[in-house]
Structure formats: structure tokens, C-alpha cells
C-alpha positions as CSV (number, residue, x, y, z in Angstrom):
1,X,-116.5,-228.4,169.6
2,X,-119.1,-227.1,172.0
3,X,-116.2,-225.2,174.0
4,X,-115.0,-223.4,170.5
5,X,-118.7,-222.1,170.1
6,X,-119.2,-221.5,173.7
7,X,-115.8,-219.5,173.4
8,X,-117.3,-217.6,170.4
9,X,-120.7,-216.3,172.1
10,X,-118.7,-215.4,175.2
11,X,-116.5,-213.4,172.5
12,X,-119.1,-211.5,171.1
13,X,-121.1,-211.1,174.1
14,X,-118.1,-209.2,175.5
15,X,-118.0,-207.2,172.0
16,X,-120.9,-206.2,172.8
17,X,-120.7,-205.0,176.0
18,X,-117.6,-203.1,175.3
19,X,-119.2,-201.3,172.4
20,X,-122.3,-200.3,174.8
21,X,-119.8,-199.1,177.2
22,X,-118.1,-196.8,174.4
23,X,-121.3,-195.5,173.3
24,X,-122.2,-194.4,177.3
25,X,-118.7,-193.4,177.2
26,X,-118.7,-191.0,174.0
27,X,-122.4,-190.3,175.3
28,X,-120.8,-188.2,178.5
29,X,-118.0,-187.0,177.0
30,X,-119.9,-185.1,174.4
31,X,-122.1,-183.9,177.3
32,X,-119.1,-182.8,179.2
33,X,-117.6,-180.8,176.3
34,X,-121.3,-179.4,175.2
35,X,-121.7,-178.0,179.3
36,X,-118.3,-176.9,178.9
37,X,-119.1,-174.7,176.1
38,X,-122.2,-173.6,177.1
39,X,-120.5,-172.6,180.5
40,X,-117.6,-170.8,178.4
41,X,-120.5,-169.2,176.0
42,X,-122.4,-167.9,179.1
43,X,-119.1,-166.5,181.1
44,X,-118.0,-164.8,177.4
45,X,-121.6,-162.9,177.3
46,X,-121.1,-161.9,181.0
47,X,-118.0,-160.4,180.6
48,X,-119.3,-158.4,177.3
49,X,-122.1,-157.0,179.3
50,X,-120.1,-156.0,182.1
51,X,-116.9,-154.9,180.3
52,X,-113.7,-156.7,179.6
53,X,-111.8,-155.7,182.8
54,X,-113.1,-158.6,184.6
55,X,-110.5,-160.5,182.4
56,X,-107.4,-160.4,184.8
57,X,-108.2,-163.4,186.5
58,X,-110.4,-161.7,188.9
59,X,-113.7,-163.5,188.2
60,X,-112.2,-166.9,188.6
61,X,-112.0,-166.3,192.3
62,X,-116.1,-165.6,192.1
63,X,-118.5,-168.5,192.9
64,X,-120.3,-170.0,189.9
């Protein structure tokens, strides 16, 4: 009997630990996507100041 309940905290304990880890997981992910699009905005507001030439694949081969 004590190795069934001992077997159920060890269960939830690892529930829980695997939620926490989805949370820091879905935590950076969103981070990733929101620098992403902030990167993507910034680059899009460049390339209306300076014109829309730079759109041949020219400004990839620039730093940043």
C-alpha cells in the first residue's frame, strides 16, 4: 500500500515538473516569435525609408 501512494506522489511530482517545463517552454517560444516580429517590423520600416530596391536579396548579405 505505501508503494501505490509513494508511486502516486512520484506521478504527480513528475506532472508537475513537466507542466513547469511547458510553461518555460511556451514562455521562450513566444519570446522567440515576438523578437522575430519585432526584427521583421524594424527591417519592413527600414526598407520603406530607404526605398524598396533593397528587396532583391541584397540586404541579407548586410550585418544586423
Amino acid at each position: 500500500m505505501q508503494l501505490q501512494a509513494f508511486k502516486t506522489s512520484l506521478s504527480k511530482h513528475i506532472v508537475m515538473q513537466v507542466q513547469k517545463l511547458d510553461l518555460i517552454l511556451i514562455k521562450g517560444a513566444k519570446f522567440t516569435i515576438f523578437t522575430i516580429n519585432c526584427r521583421r517590423f524594424r527591417k519592413e520600416e527600414k526598407e520603406k525609408k530607404e526605398g524598396s530596391h533593397w528587396r532583391n536579396g541584397l540586404d541579407f548579405a548586410a550585418p544586423g
